[in-house]
C-alpha positions in Angstrom: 187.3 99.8 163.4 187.5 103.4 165.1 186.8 105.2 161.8 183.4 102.8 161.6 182.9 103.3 165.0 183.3 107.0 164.7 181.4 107.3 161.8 178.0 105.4 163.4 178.5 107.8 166.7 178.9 110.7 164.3 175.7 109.9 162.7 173.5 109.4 165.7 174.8 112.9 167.2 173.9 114.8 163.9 170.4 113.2 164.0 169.8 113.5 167.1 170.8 117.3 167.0 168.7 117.8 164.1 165.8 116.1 165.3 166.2 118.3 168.8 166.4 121.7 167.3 163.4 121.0 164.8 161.3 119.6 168.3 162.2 123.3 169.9 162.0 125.4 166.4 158.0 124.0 166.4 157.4 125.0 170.1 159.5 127.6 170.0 161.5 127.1 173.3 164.9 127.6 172.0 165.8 131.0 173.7 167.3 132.7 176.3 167.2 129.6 178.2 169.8 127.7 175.7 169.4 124.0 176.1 167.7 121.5 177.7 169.8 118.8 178.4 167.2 116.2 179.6 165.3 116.7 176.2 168.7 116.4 173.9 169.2 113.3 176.3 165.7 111.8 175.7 166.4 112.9 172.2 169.2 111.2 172.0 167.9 107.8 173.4 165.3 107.9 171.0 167.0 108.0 167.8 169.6 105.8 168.7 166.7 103.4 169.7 165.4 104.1 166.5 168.9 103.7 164.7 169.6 100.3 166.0 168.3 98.5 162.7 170.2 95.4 162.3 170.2 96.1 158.5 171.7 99.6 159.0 174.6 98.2 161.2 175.1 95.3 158.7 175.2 97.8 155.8 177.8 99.9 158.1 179.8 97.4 158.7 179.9 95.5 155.3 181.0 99.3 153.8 183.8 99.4 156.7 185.4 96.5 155.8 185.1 96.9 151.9 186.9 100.4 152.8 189.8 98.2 155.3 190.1 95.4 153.5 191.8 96.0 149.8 190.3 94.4 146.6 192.7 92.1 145.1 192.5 91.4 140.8 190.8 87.5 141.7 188.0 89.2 143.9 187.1 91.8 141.6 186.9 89.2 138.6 184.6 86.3 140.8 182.5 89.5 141.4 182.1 89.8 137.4 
């Protein structure tokens, strides 16, 4: 549960990073100032707002588990 959980958190950061530098990179206020913390905060809220897609989480989850929990012979043949 701490490797899914690590992996969703994971994902948000990276997005969230990517999303902020691309924001400053088109208005050109990465600089000599460094970061804005506010904006990688409202940056933040907003792609985990946007990230919060019951389908994702079910798709996360449902790969989680199939990673935990081992196939056995007579669940890989009713798959068949």
């Amino acid at each position: 549960m701490q490797g899914v959980s690590a992996a969703y958190l994971t994902r948000l950061a990276g997005l969230s990073l990517v999303t902020y530098f691309e924001e400053c990179s088109q208005t050109q206020e990465v600089g000599a100032e460094g970061f804005s913390f506010d904006r990688l905060t409202q940056t933040l809220k907003a792609v985990f707002q946007d990230n919060q897609r019951t389908a994702f989480l079910q798709t996360l989850v449902k790969q989680g588990i199939a990673r935990l929990v081992p196939a056995t012979p007579q669940l890989e043949a009713a798959k068949s």
